[in-house]
Backbone as CSV, one residue per row, in Angstrom:
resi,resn,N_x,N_y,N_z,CA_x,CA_y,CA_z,C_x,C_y,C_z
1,UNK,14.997,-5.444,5.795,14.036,-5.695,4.726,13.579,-4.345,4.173
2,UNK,13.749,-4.156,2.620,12.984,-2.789,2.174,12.697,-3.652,0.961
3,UNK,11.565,-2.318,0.582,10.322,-2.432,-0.659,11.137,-1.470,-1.252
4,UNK,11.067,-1.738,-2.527,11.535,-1.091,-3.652,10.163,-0.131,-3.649
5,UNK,10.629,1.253,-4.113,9.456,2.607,-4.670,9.864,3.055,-5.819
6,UNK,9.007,3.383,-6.687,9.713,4.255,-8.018,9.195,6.119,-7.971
7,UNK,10.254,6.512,-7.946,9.775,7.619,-7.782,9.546,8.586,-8.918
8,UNK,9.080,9.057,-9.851,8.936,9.309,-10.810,8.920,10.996,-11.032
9,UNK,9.279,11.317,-11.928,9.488,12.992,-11.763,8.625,13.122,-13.054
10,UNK,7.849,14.191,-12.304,6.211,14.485,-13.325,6.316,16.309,-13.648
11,UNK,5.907,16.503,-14.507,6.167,18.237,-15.108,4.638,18.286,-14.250
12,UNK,4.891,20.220,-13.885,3.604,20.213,-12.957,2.803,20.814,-14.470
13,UNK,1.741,19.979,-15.034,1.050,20.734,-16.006,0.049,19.624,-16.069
14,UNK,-1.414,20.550,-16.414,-2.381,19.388,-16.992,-2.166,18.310,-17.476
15,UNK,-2.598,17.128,-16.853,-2.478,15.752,-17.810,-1.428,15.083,-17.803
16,UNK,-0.811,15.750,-16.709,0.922,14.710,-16.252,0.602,13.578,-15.915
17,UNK,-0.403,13.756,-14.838,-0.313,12.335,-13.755,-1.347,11.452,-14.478
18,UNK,-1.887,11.961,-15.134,-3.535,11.232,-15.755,-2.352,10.175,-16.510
19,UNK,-1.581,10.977,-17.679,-0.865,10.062,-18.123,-0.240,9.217,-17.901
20,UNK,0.868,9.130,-16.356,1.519,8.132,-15.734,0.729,6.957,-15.389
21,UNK,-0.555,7.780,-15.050,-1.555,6.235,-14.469,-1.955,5.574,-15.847
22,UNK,-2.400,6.071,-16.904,-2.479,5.661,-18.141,-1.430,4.706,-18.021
23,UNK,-0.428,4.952,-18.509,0.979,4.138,-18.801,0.788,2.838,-17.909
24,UNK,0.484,3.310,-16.825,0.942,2.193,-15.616,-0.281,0.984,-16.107
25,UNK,-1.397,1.432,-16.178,-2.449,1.004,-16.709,-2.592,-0.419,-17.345
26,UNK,-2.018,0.634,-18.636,-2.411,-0.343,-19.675,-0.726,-1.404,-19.511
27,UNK,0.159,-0.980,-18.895,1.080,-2.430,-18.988,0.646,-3.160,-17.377
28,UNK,-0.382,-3.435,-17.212,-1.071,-4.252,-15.939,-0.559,-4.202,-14.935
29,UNK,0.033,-2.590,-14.674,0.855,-2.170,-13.091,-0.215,-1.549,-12.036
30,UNK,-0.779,-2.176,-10.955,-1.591,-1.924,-9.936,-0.579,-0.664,-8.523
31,UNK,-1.336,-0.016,-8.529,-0.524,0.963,-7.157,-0.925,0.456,-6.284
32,UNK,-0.873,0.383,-5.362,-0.394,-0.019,-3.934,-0.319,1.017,-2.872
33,UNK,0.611,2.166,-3.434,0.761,3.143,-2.487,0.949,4.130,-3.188
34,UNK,0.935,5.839,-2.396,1.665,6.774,-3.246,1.291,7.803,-2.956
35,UNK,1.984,8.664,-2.830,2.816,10.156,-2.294,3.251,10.618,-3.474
36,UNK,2.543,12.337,-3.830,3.041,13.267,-4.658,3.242,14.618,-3.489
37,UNK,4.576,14.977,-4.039,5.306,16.052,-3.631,5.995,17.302,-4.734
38,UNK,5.341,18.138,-4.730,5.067,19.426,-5.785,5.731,20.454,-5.105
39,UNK,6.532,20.948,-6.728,7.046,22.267,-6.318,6.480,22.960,-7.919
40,UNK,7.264,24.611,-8.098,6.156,25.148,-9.015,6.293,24.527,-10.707
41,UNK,7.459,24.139,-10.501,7.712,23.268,-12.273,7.845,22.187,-12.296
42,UNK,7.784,20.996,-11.068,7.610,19.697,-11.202,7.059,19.046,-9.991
43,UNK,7.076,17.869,-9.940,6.438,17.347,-8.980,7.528,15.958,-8.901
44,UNK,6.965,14.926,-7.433,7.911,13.383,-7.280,6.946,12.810,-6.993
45,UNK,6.203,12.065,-8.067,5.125,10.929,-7.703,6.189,9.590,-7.084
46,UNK,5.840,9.453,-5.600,6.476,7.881,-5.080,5.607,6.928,-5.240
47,UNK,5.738,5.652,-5.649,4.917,4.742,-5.788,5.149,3.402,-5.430
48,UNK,4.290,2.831,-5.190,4.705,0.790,-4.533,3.900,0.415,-5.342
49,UNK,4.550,-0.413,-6.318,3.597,-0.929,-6.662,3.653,-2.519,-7.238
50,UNK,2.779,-3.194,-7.983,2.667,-4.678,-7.724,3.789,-5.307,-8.550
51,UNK,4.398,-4.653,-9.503,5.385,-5.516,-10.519,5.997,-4.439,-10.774
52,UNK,7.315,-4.227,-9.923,8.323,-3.026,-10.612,9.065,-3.152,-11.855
53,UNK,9.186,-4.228,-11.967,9.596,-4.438,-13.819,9.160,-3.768,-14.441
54,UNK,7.885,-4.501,-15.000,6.488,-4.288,-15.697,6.511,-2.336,-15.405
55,UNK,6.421,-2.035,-14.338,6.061,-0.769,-14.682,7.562,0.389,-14.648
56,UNK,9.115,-0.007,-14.833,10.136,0.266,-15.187,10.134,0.298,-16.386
57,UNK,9.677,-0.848,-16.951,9.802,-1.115,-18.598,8.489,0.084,-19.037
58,UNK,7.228,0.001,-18.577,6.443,0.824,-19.330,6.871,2.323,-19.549
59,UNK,7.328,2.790,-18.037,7.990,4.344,-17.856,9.196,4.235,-18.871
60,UNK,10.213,3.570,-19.194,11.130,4.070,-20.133,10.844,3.979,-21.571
61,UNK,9.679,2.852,-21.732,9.380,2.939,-22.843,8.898,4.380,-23.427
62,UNK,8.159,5.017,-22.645,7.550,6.371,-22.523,8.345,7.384,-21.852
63,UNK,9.798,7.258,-22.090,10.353,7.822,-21.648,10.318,9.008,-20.416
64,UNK,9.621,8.692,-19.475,9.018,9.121,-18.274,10.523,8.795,-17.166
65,UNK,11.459,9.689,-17.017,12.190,9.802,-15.365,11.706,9.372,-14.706
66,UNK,12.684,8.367,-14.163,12.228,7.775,-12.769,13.471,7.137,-11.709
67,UNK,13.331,6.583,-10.611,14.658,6.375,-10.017,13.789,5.439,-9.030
68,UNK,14.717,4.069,-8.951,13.812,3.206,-7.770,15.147,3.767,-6.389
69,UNK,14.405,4.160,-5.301,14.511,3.730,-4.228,14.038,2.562,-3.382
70,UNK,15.116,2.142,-2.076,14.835,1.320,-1.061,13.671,2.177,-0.217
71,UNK,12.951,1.948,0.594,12.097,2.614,1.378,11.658,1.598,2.576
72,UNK,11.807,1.844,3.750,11.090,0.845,5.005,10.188,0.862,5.071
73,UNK,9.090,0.272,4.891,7.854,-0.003,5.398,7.601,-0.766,6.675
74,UNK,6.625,0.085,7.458,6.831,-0.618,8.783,4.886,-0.588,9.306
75,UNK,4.426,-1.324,9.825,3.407,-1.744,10.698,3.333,-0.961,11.608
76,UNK,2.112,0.205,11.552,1.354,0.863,12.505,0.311,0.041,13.263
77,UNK,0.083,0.241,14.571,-0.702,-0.309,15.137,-1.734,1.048,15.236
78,UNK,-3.318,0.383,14.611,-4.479,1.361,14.663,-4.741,1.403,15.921
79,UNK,-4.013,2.431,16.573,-4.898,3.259,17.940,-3.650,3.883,18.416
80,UNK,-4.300,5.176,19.243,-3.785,6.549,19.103,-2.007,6.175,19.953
81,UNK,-0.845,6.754,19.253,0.453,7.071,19.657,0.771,5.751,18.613
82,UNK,0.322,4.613,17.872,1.052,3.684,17.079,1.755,4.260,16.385
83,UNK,2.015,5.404,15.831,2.883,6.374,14.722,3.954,6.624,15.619
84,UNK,3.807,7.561,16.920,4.546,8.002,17.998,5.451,6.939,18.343
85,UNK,4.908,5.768,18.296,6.576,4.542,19.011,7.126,5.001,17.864
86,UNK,6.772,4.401,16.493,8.170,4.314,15.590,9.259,5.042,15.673
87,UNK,8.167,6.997,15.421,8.930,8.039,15.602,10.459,8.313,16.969
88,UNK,9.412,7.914,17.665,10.309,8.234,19.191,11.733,7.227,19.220
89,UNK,11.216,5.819,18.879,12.736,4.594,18.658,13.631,5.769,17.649
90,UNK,12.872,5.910,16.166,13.815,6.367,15.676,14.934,7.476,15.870
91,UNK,14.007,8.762,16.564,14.129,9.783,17.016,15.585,9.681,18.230
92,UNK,15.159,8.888,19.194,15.933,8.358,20.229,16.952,7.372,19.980
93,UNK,17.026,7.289,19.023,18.449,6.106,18.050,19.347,7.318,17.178
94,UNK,18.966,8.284,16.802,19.483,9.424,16.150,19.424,9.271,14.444
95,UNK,18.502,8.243,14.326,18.189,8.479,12.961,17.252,9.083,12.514
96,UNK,17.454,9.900,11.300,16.636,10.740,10.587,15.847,10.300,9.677
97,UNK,14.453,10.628,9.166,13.590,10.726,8.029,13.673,11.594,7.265
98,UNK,14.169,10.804,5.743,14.367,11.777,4.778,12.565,12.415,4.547
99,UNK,11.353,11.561,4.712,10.260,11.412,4.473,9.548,10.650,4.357
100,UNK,8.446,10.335,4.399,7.077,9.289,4.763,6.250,9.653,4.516
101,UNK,5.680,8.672,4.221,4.012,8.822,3.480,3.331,7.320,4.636
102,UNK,2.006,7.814,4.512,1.252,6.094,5.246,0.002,5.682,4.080
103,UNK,-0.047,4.850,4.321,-1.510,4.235,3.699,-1.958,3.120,4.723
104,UNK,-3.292,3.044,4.312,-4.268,1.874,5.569,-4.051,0.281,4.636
105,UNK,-3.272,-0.850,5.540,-2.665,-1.979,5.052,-4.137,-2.811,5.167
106,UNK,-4.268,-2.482,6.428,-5.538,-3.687,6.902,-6.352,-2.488,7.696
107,UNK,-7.839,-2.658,7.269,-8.488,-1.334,8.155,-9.289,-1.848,9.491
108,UNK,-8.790,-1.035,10.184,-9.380,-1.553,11.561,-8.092,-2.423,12.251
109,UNK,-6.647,-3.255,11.729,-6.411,-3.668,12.411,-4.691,-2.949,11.973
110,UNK,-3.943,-2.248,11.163,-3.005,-1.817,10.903,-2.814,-0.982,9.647
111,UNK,-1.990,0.320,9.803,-1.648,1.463,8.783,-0.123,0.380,8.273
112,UNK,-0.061,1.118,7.287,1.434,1.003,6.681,2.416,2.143,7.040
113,UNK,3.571,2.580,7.243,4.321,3.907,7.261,5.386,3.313,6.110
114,UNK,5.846,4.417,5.416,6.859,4.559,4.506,7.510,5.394,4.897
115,UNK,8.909,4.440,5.108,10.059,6.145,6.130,11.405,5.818,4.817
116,UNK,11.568,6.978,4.156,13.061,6.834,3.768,14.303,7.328,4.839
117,UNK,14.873,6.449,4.462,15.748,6.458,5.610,17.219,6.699,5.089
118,UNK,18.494,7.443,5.637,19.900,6.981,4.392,20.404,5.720,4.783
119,UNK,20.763,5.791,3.324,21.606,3.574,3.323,22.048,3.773,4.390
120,UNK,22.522,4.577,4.703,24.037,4.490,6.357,23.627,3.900,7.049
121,UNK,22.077,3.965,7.523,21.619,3.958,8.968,20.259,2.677,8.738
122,UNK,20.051,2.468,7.454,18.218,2.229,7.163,18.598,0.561,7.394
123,UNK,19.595,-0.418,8.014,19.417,-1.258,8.326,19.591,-1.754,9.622
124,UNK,19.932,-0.505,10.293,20.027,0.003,12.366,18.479,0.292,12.252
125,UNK,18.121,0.960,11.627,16.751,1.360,11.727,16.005,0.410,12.177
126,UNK,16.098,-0.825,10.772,15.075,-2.262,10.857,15.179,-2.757,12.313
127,UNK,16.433,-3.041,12.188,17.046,-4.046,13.537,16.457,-3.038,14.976
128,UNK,15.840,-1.751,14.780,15.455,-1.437,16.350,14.338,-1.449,16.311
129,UNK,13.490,-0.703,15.003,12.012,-1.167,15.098,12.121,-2.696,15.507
130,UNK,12.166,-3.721,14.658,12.081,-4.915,14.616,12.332,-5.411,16.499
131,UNK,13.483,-5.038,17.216,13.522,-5.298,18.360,12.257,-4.583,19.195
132,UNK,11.934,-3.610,18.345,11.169,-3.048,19.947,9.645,-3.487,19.350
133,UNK,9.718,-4.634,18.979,8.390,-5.238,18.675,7.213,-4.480,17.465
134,UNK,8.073,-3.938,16.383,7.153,-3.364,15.234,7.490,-4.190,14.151
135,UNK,6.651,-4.766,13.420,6.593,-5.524,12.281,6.702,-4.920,11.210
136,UNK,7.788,-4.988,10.496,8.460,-4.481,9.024,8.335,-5.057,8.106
137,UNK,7.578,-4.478,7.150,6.910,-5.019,5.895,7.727,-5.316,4.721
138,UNK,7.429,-6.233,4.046,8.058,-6.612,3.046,7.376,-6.582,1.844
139,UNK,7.565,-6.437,0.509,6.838,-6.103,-0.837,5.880,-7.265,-0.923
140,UNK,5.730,-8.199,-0.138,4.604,-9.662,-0.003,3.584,-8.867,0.762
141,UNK,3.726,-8.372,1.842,2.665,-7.275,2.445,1.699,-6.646,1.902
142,UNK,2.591,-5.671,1.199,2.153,-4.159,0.121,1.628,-5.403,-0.709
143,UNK,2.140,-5.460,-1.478,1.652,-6.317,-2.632,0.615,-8.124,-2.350
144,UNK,0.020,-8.425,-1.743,-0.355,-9.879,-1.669,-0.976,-10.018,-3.041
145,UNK,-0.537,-11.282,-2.748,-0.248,-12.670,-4.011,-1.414,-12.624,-4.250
């Protein structure tokens, strides 16, 4: 199971990102999640968010770069080492994280993790979290109805 992310490539200058959220805005696209990663002439806003259409169509309309990735989302358990299982299964299976971001799903009772993972491996991935008892999120999660 993966959640679609759009990752969007933003110029690093005043009024980049103000504008993307603008855009997203006004065509009734809600975030969900999201990770910016900056270097000195651009940046990669990642985003989850509630209607990837809706906010595909607004970004090209506005001709704004972007690229959807797959991404795993997986169920942290709130209290100390819940990050540490995922890591360690994965770690100890020999798969790699391209990168991750978290956000708080439910507070007080579970985080979210966002691991990109490569196609090769990102459905060995599911199948060991999933066995070793971690609950893998699906865009019904991130997003409720």
């Amino acid at each position: 199971m993966t959640v679609n992310q759009l990752s969007v490539f933003v110029e690093n200058r005043q009024g980049a990102l103000s504008r993307i959220a603008d855009i997203l805005a006004l065509a009734g696209v809600d975030i969900r999640a999201m990770s910016l990663a900056e270097t000195q002439n651009f940046g990669v806003l990642r985003l989850i968010v509630n209607n990837t259409k809706a906010a595909e169509a607004a970004l090209k309309k506005n001709n704004i770069v972007f690229h959807i990735t797959q991404v795993v989302a997986a169920a942290v358990e709130d209290r100390p080492g819940g990050l540490a299982k995922i890591l360690r299964i994965l770690s100890e299976n020999g798969i790699d994280i391209l990168y991750m971001y978290a956000f708080v799903a439910a507070p007080g009772n579970y985080a979210a993790v966002v691991l990109r993972i490569s196609s090769t491996v990102r459905e060995r991935a599911v199948t060991l979290l999933s066995e070793a008892g971690i609950r893998i999120l699906g865009g019904e999660d991130i997003v409720p109805k």
